[in-house]
C-alpha positions, 0 to 999 in steps of 0.5 A, spaced: 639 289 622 631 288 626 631 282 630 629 284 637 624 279 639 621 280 646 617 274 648 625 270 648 628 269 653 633 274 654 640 272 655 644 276 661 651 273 663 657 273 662 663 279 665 662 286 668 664 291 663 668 297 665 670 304 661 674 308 663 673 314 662 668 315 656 668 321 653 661 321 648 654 318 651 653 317 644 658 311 645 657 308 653 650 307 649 652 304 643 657 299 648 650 298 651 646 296 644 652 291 643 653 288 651 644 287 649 646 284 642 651 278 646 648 278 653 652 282 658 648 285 662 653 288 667 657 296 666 661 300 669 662 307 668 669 311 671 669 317 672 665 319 665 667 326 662 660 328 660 656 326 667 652 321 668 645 320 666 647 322 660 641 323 654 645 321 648 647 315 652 640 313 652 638 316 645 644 311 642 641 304 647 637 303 642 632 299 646 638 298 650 636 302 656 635 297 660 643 295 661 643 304 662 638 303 668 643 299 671 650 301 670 653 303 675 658 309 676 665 309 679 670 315 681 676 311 680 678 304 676 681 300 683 674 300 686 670 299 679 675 293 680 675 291 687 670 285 687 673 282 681 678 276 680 680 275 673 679 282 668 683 282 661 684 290 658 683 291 652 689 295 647 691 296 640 698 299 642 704 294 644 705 294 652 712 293 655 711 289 661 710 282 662 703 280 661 699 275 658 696 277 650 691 274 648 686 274 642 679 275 643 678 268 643 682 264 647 681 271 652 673 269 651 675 262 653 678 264 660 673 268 662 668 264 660 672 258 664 672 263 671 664 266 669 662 258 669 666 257 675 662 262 679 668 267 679 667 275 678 670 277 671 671 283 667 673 286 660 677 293 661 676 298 655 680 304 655 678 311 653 677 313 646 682 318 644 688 314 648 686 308 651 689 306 658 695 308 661 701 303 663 699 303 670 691 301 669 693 295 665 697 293 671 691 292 674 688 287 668 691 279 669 692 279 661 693 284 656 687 283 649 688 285 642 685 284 636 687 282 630 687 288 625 690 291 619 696 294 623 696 300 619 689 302 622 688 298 629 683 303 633 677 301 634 671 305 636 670 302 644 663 301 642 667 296 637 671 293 641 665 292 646 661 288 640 667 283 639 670 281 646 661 280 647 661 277 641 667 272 642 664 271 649 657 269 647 661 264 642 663 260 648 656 258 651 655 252 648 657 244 651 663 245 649 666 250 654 665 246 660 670 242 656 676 247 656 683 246 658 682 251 662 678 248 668 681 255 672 685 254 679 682 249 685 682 256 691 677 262 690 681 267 687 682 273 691 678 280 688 682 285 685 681 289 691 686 284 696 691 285 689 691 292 690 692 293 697 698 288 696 700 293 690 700 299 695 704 296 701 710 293 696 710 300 693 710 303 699 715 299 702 720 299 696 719 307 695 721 308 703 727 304 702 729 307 696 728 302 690 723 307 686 728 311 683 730 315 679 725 319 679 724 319 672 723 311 672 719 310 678 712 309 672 716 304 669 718 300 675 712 300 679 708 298 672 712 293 672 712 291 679 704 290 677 706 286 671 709 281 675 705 280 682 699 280 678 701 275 673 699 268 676 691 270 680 693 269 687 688 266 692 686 271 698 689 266 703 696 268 697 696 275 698 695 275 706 700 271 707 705 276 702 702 281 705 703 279 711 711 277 709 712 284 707 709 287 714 714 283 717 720 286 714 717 292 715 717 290 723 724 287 724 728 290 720 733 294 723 733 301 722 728 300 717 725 307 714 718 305 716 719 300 720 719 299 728 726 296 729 729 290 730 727 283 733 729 285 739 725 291 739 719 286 740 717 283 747 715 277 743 721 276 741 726 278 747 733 274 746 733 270 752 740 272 755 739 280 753 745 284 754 745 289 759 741 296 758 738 291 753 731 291 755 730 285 758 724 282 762 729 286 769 728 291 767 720 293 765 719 296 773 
């Protein structure tokens, strides 16, 4: 359907785009040519299968090069997410976990309610054959599906694009400044505060052997993602676990990774030690 204009004013807002994995230039270009139709203007790309540029990609923008020319490019998703505060992963499958699902709609609302909060966001799309792996939507806040005829429920990325674009584009009107979602007073930390917590817990949990069996360390570490990214924690938040979790690793007594107990730390001496115990006599 023609409708390209060039002396209107172009809409360019709105949350990053991330793909994950792309496997066709034919269809990054198309996700280009959708994030045009509705506004977007910010794409990620990680680790595409086919290399980047890519002249397909280009070929299917269909005048949409422009949101090709400042696509930025990724080795791994923690980076392609690290600057961003609230991000939503986009799935057909049903998800074991506990994270939030939403519809496009009320997904496009929270987005919408950050964005105009001046707050980075992002939408995450999967690959096209399989989508994303557990531990991939870990790194999201909430989980989006839509709603399909379930006994067909894969959607091309570049359809999955157009719909979340399109149902974020329906929020710009008098009425999303109005939402009940106002989103929280403190400045919600960027994913890479959140992934550095992930990292330190896991690290701190695996050394004292709570990820096991073996077999079951995926699904446990998943979880854990679930939960520690569930209620968008301020930077300020984070340091204050990290900061709890360093602790016992400090001073926990023959901790696996820790430096040993209380009284191992001259800032924290009892008053009275025991003999032999270290105290302030005998640091000549």
């Amino acid at each position: 359907m023609a409708g390209t204009d060039r002396n209107r004013e172009a809409i360019e807002e709105g949350p990053a785009v991330i793909l994950v994995e792309p496997q066709l230039g034919e269809n990054i270009g198309m996700v280009a040519r959708a994030m045009a139709n509705f506004g977007l203007i910010d794409l990620r790309i990680v680790n595409p299968r086919d290399g980047w540029p890519n002249d397909k990609a280009e070929a299917t923008a269909s005048g949409a090069g422009y949101v090709l020319a400042r696509a930025r490019l990724y080795d791994d998703l923690p980076a392609a997410l690290a600057d961003l505060t609230y991000v939503v992963a986009t799935t057909a499958r049903r998800r074991d976990g506990f994270k939030r699902v939403l519809g496009p709609g009320e997904a496009s609302a929270h987005l919408r309610a950050r964005f105009a909060a001046g707050q980075p966001t992002g939408m995450l799309f999967g690959r096209e054959r399989f989508g994303l792996f557990n531990e991939e939507v870990g790194l999201a806040d909430d989980i989006v599906t839509f709603p399909v005829n379930p006994a067909y429920a894969s959607l091309n990325i570049a359809q999955a694009v157009l719909l979340m674009a399109y149902e974020f584009l329906k929020t710009r009107t008098d009425q999303a400044d109005n939402l009940p979602f106002a989103g929280p007073e403190f400045a919600p930390a960027p994913r890479a505060e959140l992934i550095g917590l992930f990292e330190q817990v896991e690290a701190a949990l695996d050394a004292r052997g709570y990820l096991r069996p073996p077999e079951r360390k995926p699904a446990q570490i998943d979880n854990l993602r679930a939960v520690l990214s569930r209620p968008g924690f301020s930077v300020d938040e984070i340091r204050l676990l990290r900061g709890v979790v360093s602790s016992l690793d400090r001073f926990s007594p023959q901790a696996p990774r820790g430096q040993g107990s209380p009284g191992d730390d001259s800032r924290r001496r009892p008053a009275n030690p025991p003999v032999g115990a270290g105290g302030a006599d005998e640091d000549g």
